[in-house]
N, C-alpha and C positions, 0 to 999 in steps of 0.2 A: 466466584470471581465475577465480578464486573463486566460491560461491555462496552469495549473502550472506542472513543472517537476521534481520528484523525485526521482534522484536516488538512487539506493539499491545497501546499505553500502555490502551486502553480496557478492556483485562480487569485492568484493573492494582489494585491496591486505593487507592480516592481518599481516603481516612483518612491512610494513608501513601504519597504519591504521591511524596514527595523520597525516600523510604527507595527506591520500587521502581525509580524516574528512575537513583540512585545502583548499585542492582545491574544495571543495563543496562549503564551505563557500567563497570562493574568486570568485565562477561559479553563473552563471545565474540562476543557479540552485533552484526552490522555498523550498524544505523541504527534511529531510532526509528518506529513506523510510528503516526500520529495520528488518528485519526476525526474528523472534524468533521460531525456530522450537526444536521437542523432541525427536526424535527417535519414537516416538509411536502415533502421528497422520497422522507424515509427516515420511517417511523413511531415514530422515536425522537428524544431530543435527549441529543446526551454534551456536550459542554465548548466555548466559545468562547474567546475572543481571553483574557481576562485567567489562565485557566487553562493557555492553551496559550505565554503572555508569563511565566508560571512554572516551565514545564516545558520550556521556551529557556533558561531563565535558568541551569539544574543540567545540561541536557545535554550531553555533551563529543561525543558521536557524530550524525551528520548526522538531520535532519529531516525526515521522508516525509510529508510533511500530504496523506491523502486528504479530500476535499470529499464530501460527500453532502449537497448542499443546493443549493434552486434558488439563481438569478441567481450564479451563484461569478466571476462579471466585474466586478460593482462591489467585491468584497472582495481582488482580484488583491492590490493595495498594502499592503494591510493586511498579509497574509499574509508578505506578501516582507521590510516592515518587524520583523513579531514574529521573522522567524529562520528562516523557513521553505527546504531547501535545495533538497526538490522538491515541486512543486504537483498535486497531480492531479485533474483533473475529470472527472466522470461524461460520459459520450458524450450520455446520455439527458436530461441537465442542460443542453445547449450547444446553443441554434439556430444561433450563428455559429459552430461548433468551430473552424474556422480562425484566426479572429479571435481568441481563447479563448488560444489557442494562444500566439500570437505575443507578446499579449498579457501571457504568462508570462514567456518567451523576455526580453521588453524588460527586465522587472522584476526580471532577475539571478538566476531561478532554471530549473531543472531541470525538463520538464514532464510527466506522464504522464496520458494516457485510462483511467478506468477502465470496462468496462463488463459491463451487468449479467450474468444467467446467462440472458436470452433475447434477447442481441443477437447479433447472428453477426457474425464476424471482418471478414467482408468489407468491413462499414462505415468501416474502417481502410484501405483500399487507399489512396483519395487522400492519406493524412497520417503512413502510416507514419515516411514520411523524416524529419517535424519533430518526430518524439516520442523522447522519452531512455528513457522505459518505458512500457508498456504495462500496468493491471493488471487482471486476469481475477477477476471475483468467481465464486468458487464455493461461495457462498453468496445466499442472498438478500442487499443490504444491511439492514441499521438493528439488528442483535442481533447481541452474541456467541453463541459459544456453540452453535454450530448445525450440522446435519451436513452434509457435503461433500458434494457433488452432483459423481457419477460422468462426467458428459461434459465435465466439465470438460477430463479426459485429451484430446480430439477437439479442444479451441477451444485447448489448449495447441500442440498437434500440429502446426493450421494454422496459426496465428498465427507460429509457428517459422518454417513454408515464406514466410508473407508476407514476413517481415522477409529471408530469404536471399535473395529473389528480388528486393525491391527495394534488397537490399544495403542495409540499414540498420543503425545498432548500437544500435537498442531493445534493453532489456531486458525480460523478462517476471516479473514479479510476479504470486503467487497468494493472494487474500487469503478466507480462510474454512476453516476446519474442518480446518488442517492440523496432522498429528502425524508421528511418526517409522513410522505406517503407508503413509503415503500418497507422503512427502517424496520417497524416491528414485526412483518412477515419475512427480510433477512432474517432478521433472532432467531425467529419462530423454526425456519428453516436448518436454522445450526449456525450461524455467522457470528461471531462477536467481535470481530475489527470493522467497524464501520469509515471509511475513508468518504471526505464532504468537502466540496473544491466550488464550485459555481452556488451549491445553496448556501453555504457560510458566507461568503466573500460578496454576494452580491446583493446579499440580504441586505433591511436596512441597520440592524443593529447584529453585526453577526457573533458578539458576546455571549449575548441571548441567545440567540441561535443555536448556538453549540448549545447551551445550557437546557435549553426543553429537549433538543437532540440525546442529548446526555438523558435529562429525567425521561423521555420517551421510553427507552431501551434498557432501564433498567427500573 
């Protein structure tokens, strides 16, 4: 299998968001990856429901909507409704994660934990098996734009042994501060969802970009 690249619609330019939607879907690029933040988990707010029911509407490749925002239980339906093909919630967001979860599961989509850069892997033991990915921020959330924080390599590392041991087929996802420095030591480490917001988007040709991003990593 592959190792798929998605970049994050959040560094994208919102002036021309159909233009940039449109060079996704024409790029090498495997799926779209979405922020949803609130002001009140993450210290920022990017785009809700009528922005992301626009950016369903032009996309031809699958939809990664990560969640940064408390309660993401009452918004499950919503999400599933706008087009959403996988759901991901904050670990740190979830008192019932299980429930969370399953929750997902019912609503016809694809589920992923994302957690932050001071939770440790291990929190995942009991729910490895009901997760389709896993994503590791190696970043703080709520801003583009921000440098990659180096242990991430170590929480890549484990999380690989987690998922062999309890025989699972997670994928892992790494979303923060990745470029074509860092890309083939995620791999190397166990990662195959690479998520690319600020080096795509601010590149000068970020076609291409994705495209060596792509031929890099596999």
């Amino acid at each position: 299998m592959s190792n798929l690249i998605a970049p994050s619609i959040l560094a994208a330019d919102f002036a021309n968001l159909q233009r940039d939607i449109e060079m996704v879907n024409n790029s090498d690029a495997d799926l779209f990856h979405i922020d949803i933040m609130d002001g009140v988990f993450v210290p920022n707010i990017s785009f809700g429901m009528p922005v992301l029911k626009a950016i369903t509407k032009h996309a031809t490749k699958p939809i990664d909507v990560h969640l940064m925002i408390v309660n993401p239980d009452q918004y499950i339906e919503t999400f599933a409704d706008l087009g959403a093909n996988i759901l991901t919630v904050h670990y740190e967001a979830c008192t019932h994660l299980h429930r969370t979860i399953q929750a997902i599961k019912a609503a016809g989509m694809k589920v992923g934990v994302a957690l932050n850069p001071h939770t440790p892997i291990a929190v995942l033991e009991d729910i490895i098996q009901d997760l389709d990915m896993v994503c590791i921020m190696s970043v703080n959330p709520g801003f583009g734009g921000q440098s990659f924080i180096e242990n991430t390599y170590k929480k890549v590392t484990q999380l690989k042994h987690l998922i062999e041991f309890a025989e699972s087929n997670c994928q892992i996802e790494i979303d923060g501060g990745v470029t074509d420095q860092n890309a083939n030591k995620l791999i190397e480490a166990g990662a195959n969802v690479l998520v690319a917001g600020s080096f795509v988007f601010s590149s000068e040709n970020p076609t291409e970009t994705i495209a060596d991003l792509k031929n890099l990593v596999n």
